[in-house]
Phi, psi and omega in degrees: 000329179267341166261018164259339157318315173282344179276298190299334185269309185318313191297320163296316153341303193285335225252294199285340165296354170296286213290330194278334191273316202301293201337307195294337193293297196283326160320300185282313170343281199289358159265358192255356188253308134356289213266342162284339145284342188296315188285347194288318160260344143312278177339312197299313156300336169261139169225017173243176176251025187280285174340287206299302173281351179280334162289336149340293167286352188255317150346257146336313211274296190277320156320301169314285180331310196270319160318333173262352191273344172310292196304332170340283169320322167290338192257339160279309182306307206290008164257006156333085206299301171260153182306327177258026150291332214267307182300342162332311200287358168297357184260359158325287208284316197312295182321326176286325165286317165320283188326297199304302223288313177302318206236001198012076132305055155217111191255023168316330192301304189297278235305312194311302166319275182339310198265350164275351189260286228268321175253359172051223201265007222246333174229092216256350163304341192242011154279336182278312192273340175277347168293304157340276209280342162313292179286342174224024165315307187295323205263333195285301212284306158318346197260294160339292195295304197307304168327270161357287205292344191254017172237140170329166143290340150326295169295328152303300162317318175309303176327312193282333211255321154296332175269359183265325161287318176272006140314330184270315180325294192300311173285350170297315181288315190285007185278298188280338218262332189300338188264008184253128177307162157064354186316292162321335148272352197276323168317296175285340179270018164225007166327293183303341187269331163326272183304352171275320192298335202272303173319308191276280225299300192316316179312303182307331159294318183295328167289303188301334165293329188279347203089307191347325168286318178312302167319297163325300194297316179289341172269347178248335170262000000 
């Protein structure tokens, strides 16, 4: 009996560290198809590999940066006492979504122009991460926090080591994907629905992780 008690919590163990990987995979997608056109006219514009790697690092730079002001915010929410207070902040990413699906509300694209215009290629590591974090801080920080809180520090630690990878992913692709014509609109026109599906669904994970309707519901009934 005891060791299939132990065998059945591993297997839940594994079942949920699964369910926390797709989470985390589609969660950085959908802060990541925004931020792949925005690299898309970086790219379109560097030609040294000097160019190439300072978007790399401004990347990185700007990614990082919102991660830790993410992780901040998480580590204040865990004093939170009860847990399904927490699942509330699932109504962040709901909100975000919405908005993106109604009003497609993403403007990193101008923003990117504007700032390539104005500072050309010269200073482009520290144009990518105020661009990075200008055009998705809010919307980046809002996804992050509510996520974060609802993970181990185990699982966490995996979470940062994975978005520290798809961070090189995302720009690697926008790199290759910048020499294909027409790429960059193909991009932006399904961007949005991406990211509302992704969106709203996390939110709904994040109320349901919490317990938060089930309280709700015991509480009013």
């Amino acid at each position: 009996l005891i060791i299939r008690y132990r065998h059945h919590r591993y297997l839940l163990s594994l079942l949920r560290r699964k369910r926390q990987m797709c989470i985390t995979y589609r969660l950085y997608i959908a802060t990541a198809v925004d931020l792949l056109v925005i690299l898309l006219i970086f790219f379109a514009r560097a030609n040294t590999k000097k160019e190439y790697r300072n978007i790399y690092i401004g990347q990185y730079v700007g990614s990082v940066t919102l991660i830790i002001v993410s992780l901040f915010f998480a580590f204040v929410l865990n004093y939170v006492p009860e847990k399904w207070i927490l699942g509330l902040l699932g109504l962040i990413p709901i909100y975000l979504g919405l908005k993106v699906a109604i009003f497609d509300d993403c403007e990193g694209e101008k923003r990117a122009k504007q700032e390539l215009d104005k500072h050309g290629l010269t200073k482009l590591i520290g144009t990518v991460a105020l661009v990075t974090i200008a055009s998705c801080g809010a919307d980046n920080i809002g996804l992050f926090v509510p996520y974060f809180v609802t993970l181990s520090v185990s699982e966490l630690i995996v979470t940062l080591i994975v978005f520290l990878i798809l961070i090189y992913v995302l720009v690697f692709t926008a790199q290759k994907l910048a020499s294909i014509p027409e790429i960059g609109e193909t991009v932006e026109k399904f961007s949005r629905w991406i990211m509302a599906v992704v969106y709203i669904g996390l939110g709904l994970f994040i109320i349901v992780e919490n317990h938060t309707l089930q309280t709700i519901w015991s509480m009013l009934f």
